[in-house]
ZAMARGU-4260 file (C-alpha; in steps of 0.2 Angstrom, whole numbers, plus 5000, padded with zeros to 4 digits):
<rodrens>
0) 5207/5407/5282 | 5223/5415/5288 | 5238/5406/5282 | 5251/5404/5295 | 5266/5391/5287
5) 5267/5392/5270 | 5285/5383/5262 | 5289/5386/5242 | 5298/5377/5235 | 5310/5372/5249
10) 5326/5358/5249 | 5340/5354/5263 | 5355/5346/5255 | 5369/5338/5267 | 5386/5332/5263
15) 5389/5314/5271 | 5400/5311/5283 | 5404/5330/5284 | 5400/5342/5300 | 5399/5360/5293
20) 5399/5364/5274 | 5413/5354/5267 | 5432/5360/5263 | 5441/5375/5260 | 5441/5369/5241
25) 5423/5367/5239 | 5418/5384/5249 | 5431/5394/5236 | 5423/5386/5220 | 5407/5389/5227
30) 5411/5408/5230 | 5419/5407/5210 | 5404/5402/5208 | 5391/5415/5214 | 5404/5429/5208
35) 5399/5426/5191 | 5381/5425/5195 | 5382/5407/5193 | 5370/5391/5205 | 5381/5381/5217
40) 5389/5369/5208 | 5385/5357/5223 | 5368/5359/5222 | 5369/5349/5205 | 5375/5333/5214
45) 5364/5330/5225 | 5355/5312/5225 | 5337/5308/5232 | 5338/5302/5251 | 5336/5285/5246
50) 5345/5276/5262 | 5345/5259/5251 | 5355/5266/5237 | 5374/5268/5238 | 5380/5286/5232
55) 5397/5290/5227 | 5393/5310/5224 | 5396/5312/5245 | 5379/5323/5247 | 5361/5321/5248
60) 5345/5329/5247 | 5336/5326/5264 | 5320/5337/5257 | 5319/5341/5240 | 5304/5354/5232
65) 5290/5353/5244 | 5276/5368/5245 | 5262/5367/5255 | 5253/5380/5265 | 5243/5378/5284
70) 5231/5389/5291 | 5227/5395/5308 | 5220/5381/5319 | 5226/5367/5308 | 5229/5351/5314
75) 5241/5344/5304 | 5251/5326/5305 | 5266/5321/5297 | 5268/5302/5292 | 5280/5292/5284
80) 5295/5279/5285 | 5311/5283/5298 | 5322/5294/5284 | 5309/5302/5275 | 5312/5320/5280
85) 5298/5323/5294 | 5314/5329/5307 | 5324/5338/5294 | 5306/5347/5289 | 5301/5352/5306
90) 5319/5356/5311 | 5318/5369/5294 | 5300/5377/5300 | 5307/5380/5318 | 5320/5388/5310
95) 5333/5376/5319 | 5340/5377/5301 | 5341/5385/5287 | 5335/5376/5269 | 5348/5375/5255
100) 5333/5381/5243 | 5317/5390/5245 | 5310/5402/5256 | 5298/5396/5273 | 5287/5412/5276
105) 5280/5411/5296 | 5267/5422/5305 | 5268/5421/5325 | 5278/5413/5337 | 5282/5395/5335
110) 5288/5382/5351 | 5294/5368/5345 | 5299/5349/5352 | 5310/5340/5344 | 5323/5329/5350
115) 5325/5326/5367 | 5334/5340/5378 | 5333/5351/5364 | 5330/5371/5369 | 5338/5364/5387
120) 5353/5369/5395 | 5359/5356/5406 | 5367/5366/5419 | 5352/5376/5423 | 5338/5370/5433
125) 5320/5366/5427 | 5314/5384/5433 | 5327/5393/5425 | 5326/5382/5409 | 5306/5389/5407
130) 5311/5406/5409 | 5326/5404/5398 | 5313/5395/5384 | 5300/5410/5386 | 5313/5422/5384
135) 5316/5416/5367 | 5299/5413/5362 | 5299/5433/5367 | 5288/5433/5383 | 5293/5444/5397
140) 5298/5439/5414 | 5279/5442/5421 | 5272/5433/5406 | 5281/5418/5410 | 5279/5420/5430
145) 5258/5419/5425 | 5261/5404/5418 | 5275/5394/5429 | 5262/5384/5441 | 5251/5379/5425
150) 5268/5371/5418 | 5273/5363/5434 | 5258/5355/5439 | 5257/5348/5421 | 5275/5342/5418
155) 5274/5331/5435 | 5290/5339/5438 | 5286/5346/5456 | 5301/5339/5467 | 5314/5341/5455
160) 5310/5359/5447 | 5325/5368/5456 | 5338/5351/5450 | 5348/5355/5436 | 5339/5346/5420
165) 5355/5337/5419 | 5349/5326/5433 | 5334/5321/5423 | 5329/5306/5414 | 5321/5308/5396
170) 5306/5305/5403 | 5306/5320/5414 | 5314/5330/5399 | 5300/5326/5387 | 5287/5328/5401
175) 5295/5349/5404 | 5298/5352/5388 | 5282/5347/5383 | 5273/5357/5398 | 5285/5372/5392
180) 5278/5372/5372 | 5261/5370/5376 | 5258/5382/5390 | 5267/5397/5383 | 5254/5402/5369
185) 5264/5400/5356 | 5254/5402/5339 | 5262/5386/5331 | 5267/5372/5340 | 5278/5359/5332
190) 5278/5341/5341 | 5291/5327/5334 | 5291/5309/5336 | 5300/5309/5358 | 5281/5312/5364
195) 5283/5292/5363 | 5296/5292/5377 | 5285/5299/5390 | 5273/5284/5396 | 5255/5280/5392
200) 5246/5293/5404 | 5257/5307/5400 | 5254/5303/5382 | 5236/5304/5383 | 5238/5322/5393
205) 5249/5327/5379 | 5235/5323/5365 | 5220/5331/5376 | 5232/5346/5378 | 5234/5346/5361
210) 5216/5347/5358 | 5215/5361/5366 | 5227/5372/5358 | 5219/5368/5340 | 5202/5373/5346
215) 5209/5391/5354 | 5213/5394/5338 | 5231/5389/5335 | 5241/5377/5325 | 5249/5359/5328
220) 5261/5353/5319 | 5262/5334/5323 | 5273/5320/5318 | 5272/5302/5325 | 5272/5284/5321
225) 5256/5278/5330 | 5242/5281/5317 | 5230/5279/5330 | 5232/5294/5340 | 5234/5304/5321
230) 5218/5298/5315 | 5212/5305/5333 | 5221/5321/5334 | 5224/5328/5316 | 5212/5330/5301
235) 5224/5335/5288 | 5239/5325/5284 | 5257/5326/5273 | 5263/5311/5266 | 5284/5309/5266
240) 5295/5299/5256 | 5312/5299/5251 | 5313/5319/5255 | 5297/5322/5246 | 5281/5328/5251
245) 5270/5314/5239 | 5254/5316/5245 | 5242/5329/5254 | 5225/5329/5261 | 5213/5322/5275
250) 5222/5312/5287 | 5212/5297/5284 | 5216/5298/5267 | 5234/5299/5270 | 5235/5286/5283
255) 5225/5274/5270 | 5236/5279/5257 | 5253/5276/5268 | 5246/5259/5272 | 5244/5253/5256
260) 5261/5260/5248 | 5271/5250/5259 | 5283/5239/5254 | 5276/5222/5257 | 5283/5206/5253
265) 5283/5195/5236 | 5271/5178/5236 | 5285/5169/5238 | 5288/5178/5257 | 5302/5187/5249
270) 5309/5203/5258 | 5315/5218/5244 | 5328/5225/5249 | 5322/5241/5251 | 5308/5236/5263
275) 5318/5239/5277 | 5316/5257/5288 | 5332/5256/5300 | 5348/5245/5294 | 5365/5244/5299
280) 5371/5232/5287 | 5376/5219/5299 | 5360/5209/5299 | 5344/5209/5287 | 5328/5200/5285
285) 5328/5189/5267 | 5309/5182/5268 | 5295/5181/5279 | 5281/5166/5277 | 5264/5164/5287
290) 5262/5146/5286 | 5249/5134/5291 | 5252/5117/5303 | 5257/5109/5287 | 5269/5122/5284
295) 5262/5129/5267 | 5261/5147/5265 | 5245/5155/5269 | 5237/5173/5270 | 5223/5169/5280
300) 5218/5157/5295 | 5203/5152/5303 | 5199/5159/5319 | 5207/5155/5336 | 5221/5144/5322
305) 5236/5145/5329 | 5249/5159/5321 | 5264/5151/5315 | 5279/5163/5308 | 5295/5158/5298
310) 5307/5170/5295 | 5324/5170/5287 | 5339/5183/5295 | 5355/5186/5286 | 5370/5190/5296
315) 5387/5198/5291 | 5394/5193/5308 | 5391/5181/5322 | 5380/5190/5332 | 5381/5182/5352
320) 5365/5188/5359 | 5349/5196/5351 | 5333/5202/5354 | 5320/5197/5338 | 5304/5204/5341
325) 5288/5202/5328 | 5271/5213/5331 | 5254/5211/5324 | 5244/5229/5321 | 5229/5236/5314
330) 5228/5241/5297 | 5226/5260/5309 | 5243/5254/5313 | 5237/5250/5334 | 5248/5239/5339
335) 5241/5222/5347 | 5255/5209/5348 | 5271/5211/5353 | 5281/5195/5353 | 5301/5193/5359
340) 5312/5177/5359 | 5318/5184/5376 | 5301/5184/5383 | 5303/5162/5382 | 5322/5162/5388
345) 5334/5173/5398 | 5347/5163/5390 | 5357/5171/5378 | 5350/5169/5359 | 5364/5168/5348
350) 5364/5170/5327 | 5378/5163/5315 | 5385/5172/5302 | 5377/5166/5286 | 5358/5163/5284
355) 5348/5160/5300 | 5328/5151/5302 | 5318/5157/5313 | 5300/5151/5319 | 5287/5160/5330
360) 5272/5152/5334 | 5258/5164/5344 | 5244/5157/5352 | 5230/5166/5341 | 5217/5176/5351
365) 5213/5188/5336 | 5196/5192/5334 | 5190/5191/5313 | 5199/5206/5303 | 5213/5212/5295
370) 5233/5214/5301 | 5248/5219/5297 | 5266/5212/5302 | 5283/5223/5307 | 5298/5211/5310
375) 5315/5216/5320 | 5330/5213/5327 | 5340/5219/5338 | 5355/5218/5350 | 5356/5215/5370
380) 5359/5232/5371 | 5344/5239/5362 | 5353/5244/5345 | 5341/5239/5332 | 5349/5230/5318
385) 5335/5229/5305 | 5319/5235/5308 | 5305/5230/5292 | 5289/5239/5294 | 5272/5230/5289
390) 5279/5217/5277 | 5265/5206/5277 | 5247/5207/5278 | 5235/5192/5285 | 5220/5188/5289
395) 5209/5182/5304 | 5191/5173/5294 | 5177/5171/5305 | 5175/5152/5303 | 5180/5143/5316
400) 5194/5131/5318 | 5193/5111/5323 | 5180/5109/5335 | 5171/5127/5331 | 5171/5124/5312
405) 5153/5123/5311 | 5152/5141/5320 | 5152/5158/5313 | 5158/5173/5320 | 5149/5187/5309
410) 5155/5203/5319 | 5168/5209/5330 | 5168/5215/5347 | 5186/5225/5349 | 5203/5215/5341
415) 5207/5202/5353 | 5197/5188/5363 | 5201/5183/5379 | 5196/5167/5388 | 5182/5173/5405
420) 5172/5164/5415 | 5156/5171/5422 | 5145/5168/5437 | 5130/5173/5440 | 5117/5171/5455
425) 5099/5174/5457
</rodrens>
């Protein structure tokens, strides 16, 4: 097999709170430095990206030693919490930017998307935008001309191709600059998490096209949260975290192994504190308990028993109005329930500062299985506040509950079990 990526050895170390390399002090010692043959000294500081851990050195590792090598037509998906590196490492092999060690060797033309808008200039209108992006993938002017109405049509961007992208929402952004990757036969393709801006449809277009370009022969490099559509799309998977590449192999594998390594929560309900995967520090989940009608902590519950969910918040401020969401998943990570306070009352939902109890009770429609829980919280204006991703597993046994005790449900028929009446007339 041809090998088309292959990354030795390869770090990207920032300086916090800096734009640029640092001050004029540190650029002259690191020239002292490298006149007598010596390493960066600010190499040496770095710390792991651990976003729980408080560092007084003022820099961090974002991606530290990873090697791998992909082959022509690999499929390849990227997993892992929010700060692992997945965005720095794909930013690094599109060559967006440069690692601070290592050497990424790549053979053909890569089109990458990232985050949204990037590779866009606002000014210029979708048209120009295309041919701007084929000239630097290299393509010449008739290339991309052969190409223009496949991109159109598929982007869904008809009416406004000749607005100025400015104009366009993310949706549309995501939508052209998708169409614009794909469809310009680049030999590596590179897909980051904003393929979940574009809605369901365009999604599945997006995967199907996808498809395609791995069976032609060419690579996709993928990166997404929904394990679902990895477990679909990609056969071998790279596990991330804290800047490392920790595990490699077949993506069911990965995906299995991801699962399992996250942080759950003590018997007690207890959160760690490092089980969070997006903090601000003004508010953070303390505990999480599933508990019965009696209110004792459980980890499993008969079928069609109702869900009841007590969770603890602590709050640094007074916070006037929030959004606390709570969803159930597969252990595949589909997400099945999505449950919001402001989904019971338009009113405002305030939190004091201090420790707050909350309780959410879901009328349970689960069929028999096995789920996970992700809590969050968030402000009215969509700032997420802490964010806690498959704290706690439970259970759905297929014994009945009160009057269907006596029943057992030995199989399942999809994840949920809706309520239907049926007629029929001979």
């Amino acid at each position: 097999m041809t090998v088309v990526l292959k990354a030795e050895n390869i770090s990207k170390q920032y300086r916090l709170g800096q734009v640029g390399t640092g001050t004029l002090s540190h650029d002259l010692r690191r020239f002292w430095f490298k006149a007598r043959g010596k390493e960066d000294p600010y190499l040496q500081v770095g710390v792991e990206n651990d976003r729980t851990a408080k560092d007084s050195s003022g820099y961090v590792w974002a991606l530290k030693d990873i090697d791998f090598e992909i082959n022509q037509g690999d499929m390849v998906g990227i997993i892992g919490k929010n700060g692992a590196g997945k965005s720095t490492l794909l930013k690094l092999l599109s060559r967006v930017t440069a690692p601070t060690t290592g050497s990424i060797s790549i053979k053909g033309r890569i089109a990458a998307l990232l985050e949204v808008g990037t590779g866009f200039h606002p000014e210029l209108t979708g048209r120009e935008n295309i041919y701007l992006n084929g000239a630097i993938l290299g393509m010449t002017r008739t290339e991309i001309s052969s190409k223009l109405d496949e991109i159109v049509e598929f982007s869904g961007c008809q009416k406004y191709i000749d607005t100025p992208v400015k104009r366009y929402s993310s949706g549309m952004i995501v939508r052209l600059g998708f169409a614009i990757a794909a469809h310009l036969e680049p030999e590596i393709l590179i897909v980051d998490e904003v393929l979940a801006v574009g809605d369901a449809e365009f999604q599945e277009k997006c995967i199907g096209k996808m498809k395609d370009i791995s069976s032609e022969g060419r690579t996709v490099l993928f990166v997404s949260h929904n394990m679902a559509s990895m477990k679909s799309l990609c056969e071998k998977g790279f596990l991330m975290e804290r800047g490392r590449m920790t595990h490699k192999g077949e993506m069911n594998n990965i995906i299995e192994t991801y699962l399992a390594t996250t942080t759950k929560s003590s018997d007690s309900g207890e959160i760690p504190a490092n089980a969070s995967t997006i903090n601000t520090g003004i508010a953070k989940y303390k505990r999480i308990q599933f508990v019965d009608a009696k209110g004792m902590m459980i980890e499993r519950i008969n079928y069609k028993a109702d869900m009841r969910f007590q969770l603890e918040l602590d709050c640094q401020v007074p916070l006037k109005d929030v959004i606390i969401d709570l969803r159930i998943l597969t252990r595949d990570g589909i997400e099945l329930v999505h449950t919001m306070n402001k989904y019971t009352s338009a009113d405002k939902q305030p939190l004091a500062q201090g420790l707050n109890k909350i309780e959410c009770t879901i009328l349970n429609q689960l069929q028999p299985g096995n789920y996970t829980v992700s809590i969050g919280v968030h402000e009215s204006n969509g700032l997420t506040l802490d964010f806690v991703e498959n704290i706690f597993d439970f259970s759905v046994m297929n014994i009945g509950a009160g009057d269907d005790a006596g029943y057992t449900y030995d199989f399942k028929l999809g994840y949920v079990h809706f309520n239907s009446t049926w007629k029929i007339e001979n």
